[in-house]
N, C-alpha and C positions, 0 to 999 in steps of 0.2 A: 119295277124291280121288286125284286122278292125281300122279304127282310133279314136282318141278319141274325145269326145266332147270339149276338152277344146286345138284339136289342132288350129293352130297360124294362119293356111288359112282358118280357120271356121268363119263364122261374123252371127252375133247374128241376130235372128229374129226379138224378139220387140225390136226396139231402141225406143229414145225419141220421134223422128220424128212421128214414128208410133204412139203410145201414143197419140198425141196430136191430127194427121190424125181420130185416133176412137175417142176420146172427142169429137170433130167438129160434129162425124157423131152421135154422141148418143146424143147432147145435143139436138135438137130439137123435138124425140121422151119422153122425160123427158119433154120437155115442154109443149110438148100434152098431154100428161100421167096424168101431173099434173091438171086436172081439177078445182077443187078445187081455183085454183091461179086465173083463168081466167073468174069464171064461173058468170058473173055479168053483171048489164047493163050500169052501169055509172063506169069511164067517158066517153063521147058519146067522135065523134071526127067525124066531119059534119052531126051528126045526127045519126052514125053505131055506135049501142051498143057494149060496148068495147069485148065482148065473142068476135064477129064475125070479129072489126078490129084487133087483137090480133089475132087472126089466122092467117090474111091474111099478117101480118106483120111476123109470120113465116114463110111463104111461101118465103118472099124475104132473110128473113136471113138463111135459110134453104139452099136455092140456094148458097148463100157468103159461107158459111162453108165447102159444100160441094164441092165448086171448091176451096178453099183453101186446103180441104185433100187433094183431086187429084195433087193438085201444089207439095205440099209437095211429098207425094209417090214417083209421078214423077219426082223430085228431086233427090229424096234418090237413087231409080233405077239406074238414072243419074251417080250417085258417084259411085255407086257399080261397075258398069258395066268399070269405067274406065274415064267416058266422060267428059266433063265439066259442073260442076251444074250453070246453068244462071237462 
């Protein structure tokens, strides 16, 4: 017989970890998404109307988020596999 899904050696797919690794990675696509939020020219900030430095500001936090999923994943793997999570 085949074994069941709810045996004891089985470990779950989405944990928390993951969860949060995909929020990280979906929040900046909702930010873009969201037009609407951004789509204006004041406040300036050295003279770049805010549409364009508000992009470019997700550009850096884009970057932050998405080596934090990576840290995380690569964490979680860490544990799974046995290793030490540093």
């Amino acid at each position: 017989m085949s074994q069941s899904a709810a045996s004891p050696d089985r470990r779950q797919v989405v944990t928390p970890t993951r969860v949060v690794a995909g929020i990280c990675l979906i929040a900046p696509f909702v930010a873009m998404l969201w037009v609407s939020s951004y789509a204006r020219i004041e406040p300036t900030f050295i003279g770049i109307p805010f549409f364009y430095w508000y992009q470019m500001l997700w550009v850096l936090i884009s970057t932050a988020l998405t080596t934090l999923a990576y840290t995380l994943v690569q964490r979680e793997q860490r544990a799974r596999k046995g290793g030490a999570a540093q």
